[in-house]
N, C-alpha and C positions, 0 to 999 in steps of 0.2 A: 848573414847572421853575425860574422864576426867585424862588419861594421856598426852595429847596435851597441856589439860587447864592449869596444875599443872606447868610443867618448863614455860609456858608466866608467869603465877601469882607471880613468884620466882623472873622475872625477875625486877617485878615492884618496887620502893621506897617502902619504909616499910612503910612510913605514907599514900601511896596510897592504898597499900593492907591492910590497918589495916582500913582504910575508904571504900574497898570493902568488907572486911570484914562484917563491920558495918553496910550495908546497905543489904548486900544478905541476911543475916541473917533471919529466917522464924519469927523472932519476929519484925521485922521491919513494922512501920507500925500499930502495933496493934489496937493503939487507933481508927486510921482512918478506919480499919476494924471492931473494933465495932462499928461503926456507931454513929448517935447521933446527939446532934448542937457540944459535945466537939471536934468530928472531924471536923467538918463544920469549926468550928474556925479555928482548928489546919490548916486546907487544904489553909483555907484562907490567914492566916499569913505566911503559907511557899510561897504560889504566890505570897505574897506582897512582900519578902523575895530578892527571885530571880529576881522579876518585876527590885526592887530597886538593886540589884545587876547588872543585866545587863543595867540598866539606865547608871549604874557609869563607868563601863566599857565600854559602848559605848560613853559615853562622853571621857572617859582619850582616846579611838582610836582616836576620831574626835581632840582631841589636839593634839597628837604625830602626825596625818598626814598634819593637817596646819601648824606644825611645818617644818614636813617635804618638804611640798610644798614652804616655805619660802626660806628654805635653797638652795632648787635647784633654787628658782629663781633668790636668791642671786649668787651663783653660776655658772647661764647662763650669768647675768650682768656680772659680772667678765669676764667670758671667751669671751663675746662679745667686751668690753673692750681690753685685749687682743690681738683680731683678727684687732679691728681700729688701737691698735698701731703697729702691722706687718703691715696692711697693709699701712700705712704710712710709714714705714722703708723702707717697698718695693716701694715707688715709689719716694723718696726721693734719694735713690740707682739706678734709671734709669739713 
């Protein structure tokens, strides 16, 4: 099995596999595994962490796609535009 794992792992960015690295690692983790309130903190502030990470990223989606819903509908006006002045050409040309 862990000649399957070894050429994917090769194939990744270095700073990806240097952050898999950093994480498979059997000391990761430690503090949270001793236990304690200092893990409690630690557990805490990494979900705050990510909470707020995905907050900001699901915001900049929600922008990029009302942007994008802008553009096509500026885009359909356009092309509907367009179609009125063909089809004016066309009966103009009868």
């Amino acid at each position: 099995m862990l000649t399957k794992i070894i050429p994917q792992f090769r194939r990744l960015p270095l700073k990806t596999r240097s952050l898999v690295a950093m994480y498979s690692s059997d000391e990761a983790g430690a503090i949270r595994a001793a236990g304690g309130s200092f893990a409690k903190k630690e557990e805490a502030q990494e979900n705050q962490y990510f909470h707020k990470l995905q907050t900001e990223q699901l915001k900049k989606l929600k922008e990029h796609l009302h942007d994008e819903v802008a553009d096509h509908e500026a885009e359909i006006k356009r092309l509907q535009e367009a179609i009125a002045k063909k089809k004016k050409l066309m009966e103009e040309t009868k």
